[in-house]
C-alpha positions in Angstrom: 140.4 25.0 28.6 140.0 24.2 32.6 141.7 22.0 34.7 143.6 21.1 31.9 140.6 19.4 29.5 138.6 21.2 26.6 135.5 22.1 27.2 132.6 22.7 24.5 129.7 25.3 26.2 126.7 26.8 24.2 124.2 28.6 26.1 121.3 30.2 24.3 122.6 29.4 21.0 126.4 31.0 21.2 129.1 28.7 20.4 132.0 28.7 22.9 135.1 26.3 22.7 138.2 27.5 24.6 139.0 30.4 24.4 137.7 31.5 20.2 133.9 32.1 20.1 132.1 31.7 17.0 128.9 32.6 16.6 126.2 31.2 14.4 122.1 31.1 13.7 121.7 27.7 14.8 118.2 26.8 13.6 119.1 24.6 10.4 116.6 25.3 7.3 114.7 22.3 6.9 111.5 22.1 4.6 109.0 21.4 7.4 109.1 23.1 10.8 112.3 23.9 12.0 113.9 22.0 14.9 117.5 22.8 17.0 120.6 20.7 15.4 124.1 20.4 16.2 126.4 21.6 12.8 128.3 18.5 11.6 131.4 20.6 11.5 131.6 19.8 15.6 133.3 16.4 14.2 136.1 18.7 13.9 136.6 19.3 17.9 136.3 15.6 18.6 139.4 15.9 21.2 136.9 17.7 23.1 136.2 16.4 26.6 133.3 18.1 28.4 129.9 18.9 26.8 127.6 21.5 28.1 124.8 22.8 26.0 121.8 24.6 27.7 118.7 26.5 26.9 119.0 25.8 23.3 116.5 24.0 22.4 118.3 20.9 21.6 116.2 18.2 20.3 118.5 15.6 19.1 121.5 14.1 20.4 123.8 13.6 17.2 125.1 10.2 15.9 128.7 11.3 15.6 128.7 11.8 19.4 130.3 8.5 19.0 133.0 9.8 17.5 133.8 11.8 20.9 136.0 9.3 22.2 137.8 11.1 24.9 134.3 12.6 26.6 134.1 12.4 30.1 131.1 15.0 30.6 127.9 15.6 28.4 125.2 17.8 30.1 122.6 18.6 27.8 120.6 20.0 30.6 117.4 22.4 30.1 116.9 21.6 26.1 114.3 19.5 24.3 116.2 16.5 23.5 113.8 13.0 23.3 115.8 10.2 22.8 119.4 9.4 23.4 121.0 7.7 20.5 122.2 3.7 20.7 125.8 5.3 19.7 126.1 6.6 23.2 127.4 2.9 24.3 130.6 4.2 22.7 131.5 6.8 24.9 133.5 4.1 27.4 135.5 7.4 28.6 132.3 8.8 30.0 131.8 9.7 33.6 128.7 12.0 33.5 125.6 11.9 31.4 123.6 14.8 32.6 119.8 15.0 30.6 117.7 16.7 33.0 114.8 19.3 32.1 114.6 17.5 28.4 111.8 15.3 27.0 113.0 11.8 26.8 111.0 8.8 27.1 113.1 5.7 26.9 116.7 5.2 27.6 118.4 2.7 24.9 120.6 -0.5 26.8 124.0 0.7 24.9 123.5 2.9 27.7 124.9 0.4 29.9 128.4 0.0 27.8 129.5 3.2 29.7 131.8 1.6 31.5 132.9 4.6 33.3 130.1 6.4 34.0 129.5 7.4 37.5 126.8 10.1 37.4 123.4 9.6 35.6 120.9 13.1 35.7 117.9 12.0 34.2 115.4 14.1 36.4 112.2 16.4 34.9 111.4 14.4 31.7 108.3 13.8 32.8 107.1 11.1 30.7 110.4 8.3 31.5 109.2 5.0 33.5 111.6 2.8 33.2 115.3 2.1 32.8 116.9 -1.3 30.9 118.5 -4.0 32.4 121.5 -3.6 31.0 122.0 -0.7 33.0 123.3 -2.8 36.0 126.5 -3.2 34.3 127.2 0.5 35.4 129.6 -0.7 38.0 131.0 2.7 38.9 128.1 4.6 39.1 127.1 6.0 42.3 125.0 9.1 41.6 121.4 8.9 39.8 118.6 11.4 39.5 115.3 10.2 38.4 112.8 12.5 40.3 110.0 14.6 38.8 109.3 11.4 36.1 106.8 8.5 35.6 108.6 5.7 37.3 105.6 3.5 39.1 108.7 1.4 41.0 112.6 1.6 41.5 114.0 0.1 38.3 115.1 -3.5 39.1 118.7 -2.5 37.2 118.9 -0.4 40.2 119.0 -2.7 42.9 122.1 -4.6 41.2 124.4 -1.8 40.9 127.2 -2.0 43.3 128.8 1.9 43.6 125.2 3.5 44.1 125.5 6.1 47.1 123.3 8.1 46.2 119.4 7.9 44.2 116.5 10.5 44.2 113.4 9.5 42.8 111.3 12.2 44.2 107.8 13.2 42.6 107.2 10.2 40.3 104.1 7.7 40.6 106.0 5.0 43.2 103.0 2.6 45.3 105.5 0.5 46.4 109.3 -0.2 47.4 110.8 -3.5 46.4 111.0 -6.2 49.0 114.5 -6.6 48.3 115.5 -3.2 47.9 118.7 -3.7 51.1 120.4 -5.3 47.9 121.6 -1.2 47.5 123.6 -2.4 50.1 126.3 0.9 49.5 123.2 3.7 49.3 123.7 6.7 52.1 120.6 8.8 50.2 117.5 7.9 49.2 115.1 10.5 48.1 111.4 9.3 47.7 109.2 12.3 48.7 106.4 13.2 46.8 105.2 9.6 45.3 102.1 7.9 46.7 103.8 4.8 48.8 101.8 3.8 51.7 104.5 1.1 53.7 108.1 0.7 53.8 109.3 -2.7 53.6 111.4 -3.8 56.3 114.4 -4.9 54.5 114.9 -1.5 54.6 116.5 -1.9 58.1 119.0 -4.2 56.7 120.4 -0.8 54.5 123.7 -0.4 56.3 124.7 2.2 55.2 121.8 4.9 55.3 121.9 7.9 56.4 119.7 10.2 54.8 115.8 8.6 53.9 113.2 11.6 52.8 109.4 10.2 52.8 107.5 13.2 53.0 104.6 13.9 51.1 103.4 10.0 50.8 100.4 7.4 52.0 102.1 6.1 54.8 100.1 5.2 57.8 103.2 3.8 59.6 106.9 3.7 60.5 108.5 0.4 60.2 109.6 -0.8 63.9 112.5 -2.0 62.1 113.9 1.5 61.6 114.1 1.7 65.1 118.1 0.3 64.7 119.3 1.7 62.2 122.1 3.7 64.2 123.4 5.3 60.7 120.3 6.8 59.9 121.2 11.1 60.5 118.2 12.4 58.3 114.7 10.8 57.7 111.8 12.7 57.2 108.1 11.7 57.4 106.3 15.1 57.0 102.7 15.1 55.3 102.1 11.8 55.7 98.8 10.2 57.5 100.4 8.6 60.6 98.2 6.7 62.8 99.6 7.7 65.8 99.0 11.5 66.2 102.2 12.9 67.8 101.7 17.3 68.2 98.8 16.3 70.5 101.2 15.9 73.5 103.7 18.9 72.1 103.5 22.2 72.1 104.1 24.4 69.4 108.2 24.6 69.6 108.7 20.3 70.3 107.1 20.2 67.5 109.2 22.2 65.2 112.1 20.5 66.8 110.7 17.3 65.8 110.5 18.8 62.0 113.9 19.5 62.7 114.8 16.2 63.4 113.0 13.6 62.4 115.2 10.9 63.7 113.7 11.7 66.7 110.5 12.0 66.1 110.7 8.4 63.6 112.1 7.0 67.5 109.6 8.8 69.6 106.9 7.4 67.1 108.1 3.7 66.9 107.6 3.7 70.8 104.8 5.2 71.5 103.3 2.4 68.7 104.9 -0.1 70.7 103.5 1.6 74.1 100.3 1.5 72.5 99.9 -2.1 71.1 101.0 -3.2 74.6 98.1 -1.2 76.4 95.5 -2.7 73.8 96.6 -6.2 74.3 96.5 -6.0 78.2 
């Protein structure tokens, strides 16, 4: 018990609910290779209201997760799990769904009968590249983690979910933002480092709400002179990208690093020199 709800943990294959401990070999016999499955005697503890099962080597999510309806928390972190069953969509209760460092591929619609989920970890599966429609009836979600996957653009499902604040889709295979992608129009953090995008739209200055924007690591060969006003904008960073405009020339070693520091500043300082630049080539 904590906080007054009962929580279910396992880590590295020993059983802990509450305050009793059992422990048990948890690879079932099975006539071909063995593989990691929950016990059906958990239908027993179905008042149970957190979920959090790690380094186990957890391949299956079970179908009488269903019958969990008070769940508010299931992290299956760190395991092996590749699919989430359709019976998830019953788990209305549910307010975080927490599947990073498994192997799962697709993501079924029921997904988006979670009425009350609000944080969605789906980072390091590697092989995930897309998310269903459905999803965008997640009207109280406002956390989601897809980095380190195969995602070639932001899910449209995305873009139509009101209570996103907050989306990192770091280190996945994105060429290109969607034009429309100010329709986040609550988002203060957008994580995109590490993909191979080589321009920002500009409807990205009509983003509100934005205050922390990480490009590093990308194909971009310019800043947006858009971004220029967007007053709420604390953090952006635009490290390891091929720039046009070569900035260190005119800075010495410690301007520099205070332009690493803050790369609002050097984002500013960039947009006018670009300006300063075009003018001099038209005259």
């Amino acid at each position: 018990m904590q906080d007054g709800r009962l929580l279910l943990c396992l880590e590295q294959e020993e059983w802990k609910v509450s305050e009793f401990i059992v422990t048990s070999p948890l690879h079932q016999a099975y006539a071909g290779t063995p593989t990691m499955a929950l016990p059906g005697c958990l239908v027993r503890l179905s008042q149970v209201q957190e979920w959090h099962i790690h380094r186990t080597g957890l391949q299956k999510i079970p179908s009488f997760i269903s019958l969990f309806s008070n769940l508010l928390v299931l992290d299956l972190s760190r395991n092996g799990v590749t699919e989430i069953p359709k019976d998830i969509g019953s788990l209305t209760q549910l307010r975080e769904l927490l599947l990073s460092y498994n192997k799962v591929r697709l993501v079924p619609e029921e997904l988006g009968d979670c009425e009350s989920l609000e944080r969605l970890e789906l980072a390091v599966n590697r092989e995930l590249d897309r998310l269903p429609d459905k999803l965008s009836q997640l009207r109280r979600l406002v956390r989601v983690d897809l980095s380190m996957n195969a995602f070639g653009t932001i899910p449209p499902c995305l873009l139509r979910m009101p209570a996103l604040e907050w989306l990192d889709m770091a280190g996945n295979r994105l060429c290109s933002l969607p034009q429309d992608i100010h329709r986040m129009q609550k988002l203060r953090a957008l994580w995109l480092q590490r993909n191979m995008l080589e321009t920002v739209p500009e409807s990205v200055g009509r983003m509100s709400r934005l205050d922390t924007l990480v490009l590093s690591g990308n194909r971009l060969s310019d800043i947006p002179p858009v971004m220029e006003e967007m007053d709420n904008l604390r953090f952006v960073n635009f490290r390891d990208n091929p720039l046009t405009l070569e900035m260190a020339d005119a800075a010495d070693e410690e301007e520099e690093e205070e332009r690493e520091m803050f790369g609002r500043e050097f984002m500013l300082t960039y947009i006018q020199e670009a300006r300063k630049r075009a003018l001099d080539e038209a005259n």
